[in-house]
C-alpha positions as CSV (number, residue, x, y, z in Angstrom):
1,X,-87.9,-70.6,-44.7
2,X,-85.8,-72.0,-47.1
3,X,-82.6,-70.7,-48.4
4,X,-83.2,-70.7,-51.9
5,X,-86.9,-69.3,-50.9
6,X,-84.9,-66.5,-48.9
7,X,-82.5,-65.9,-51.7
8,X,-85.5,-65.4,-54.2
9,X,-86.8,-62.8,-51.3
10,X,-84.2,-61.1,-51.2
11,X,-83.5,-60.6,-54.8
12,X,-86.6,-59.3,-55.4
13,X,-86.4,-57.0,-53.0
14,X,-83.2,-55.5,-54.1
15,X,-83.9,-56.0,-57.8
16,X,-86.2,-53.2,-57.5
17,X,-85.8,-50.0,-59.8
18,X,-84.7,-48.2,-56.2
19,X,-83.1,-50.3,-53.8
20,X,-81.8,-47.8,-51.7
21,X,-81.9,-47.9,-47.7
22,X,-84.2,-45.2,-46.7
23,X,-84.3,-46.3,-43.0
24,X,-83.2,-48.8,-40.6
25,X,-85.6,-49.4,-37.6
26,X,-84.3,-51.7,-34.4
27,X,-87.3,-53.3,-33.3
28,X,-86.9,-54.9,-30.2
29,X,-84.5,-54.5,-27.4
30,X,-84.1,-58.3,-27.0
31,X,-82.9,-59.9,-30.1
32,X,-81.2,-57.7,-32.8
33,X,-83.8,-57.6,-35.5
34,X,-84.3,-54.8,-37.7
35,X,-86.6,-53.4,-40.1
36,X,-85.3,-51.8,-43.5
37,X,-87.0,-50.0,-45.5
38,X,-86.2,-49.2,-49.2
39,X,-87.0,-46.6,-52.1
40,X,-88.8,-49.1,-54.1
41,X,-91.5,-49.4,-50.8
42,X,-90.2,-52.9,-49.8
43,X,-89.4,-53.9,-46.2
44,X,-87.6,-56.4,-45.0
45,X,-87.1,-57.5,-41.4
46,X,-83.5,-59.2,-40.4
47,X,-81.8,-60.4,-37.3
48,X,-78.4,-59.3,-37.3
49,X,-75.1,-61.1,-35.4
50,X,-72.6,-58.4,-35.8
51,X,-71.9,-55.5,-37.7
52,X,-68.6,-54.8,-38.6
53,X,-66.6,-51.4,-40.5
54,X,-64.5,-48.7,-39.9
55,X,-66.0,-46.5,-36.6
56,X,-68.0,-49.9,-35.8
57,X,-66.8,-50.5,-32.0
58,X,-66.2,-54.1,-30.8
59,X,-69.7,-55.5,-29.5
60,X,-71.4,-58.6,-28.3
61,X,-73.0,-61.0,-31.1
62,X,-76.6,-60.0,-31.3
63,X,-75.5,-56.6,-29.7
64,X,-75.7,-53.7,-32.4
65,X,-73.7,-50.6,-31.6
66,X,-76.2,-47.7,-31.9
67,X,-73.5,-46.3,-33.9
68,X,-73.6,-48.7,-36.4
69,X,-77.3,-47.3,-37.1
């Protein structure tokens, strides 16, 4: 995909009239993708390299903290 096609995705999805995170899935064990699912009925699957925040303990890249779910 294409940046400006993934920018265009990702607009739309959270150009909705409710973009709100309603959940957040982690979908395999061996890469760090996850699937989030918002108010408006849209999903949207993402591979994450870190997460980062207060409470968020130091991980791996690829490696999300449970916590940080």
């Amino acid at each position: 995909m294409r940046r400006r096609e993934l920018d265009d995705v990702l607009f739309d999805v959270l150009s909705k009239d409710h973009p709100e995170i309603t959940e957040v899935v982690k979908i395999d064990k061996g890469h760090s993708r996850l699937r989030v699912d918002f108010a408006s009925g849209a999903r949207a699957t993402i591979m994450v390299r870190e997460v980062s925040g207060p409470g968020v303990p130091a991980h791996a890249a690829y490696a999300i903290p449970e916590s940080a779910l």
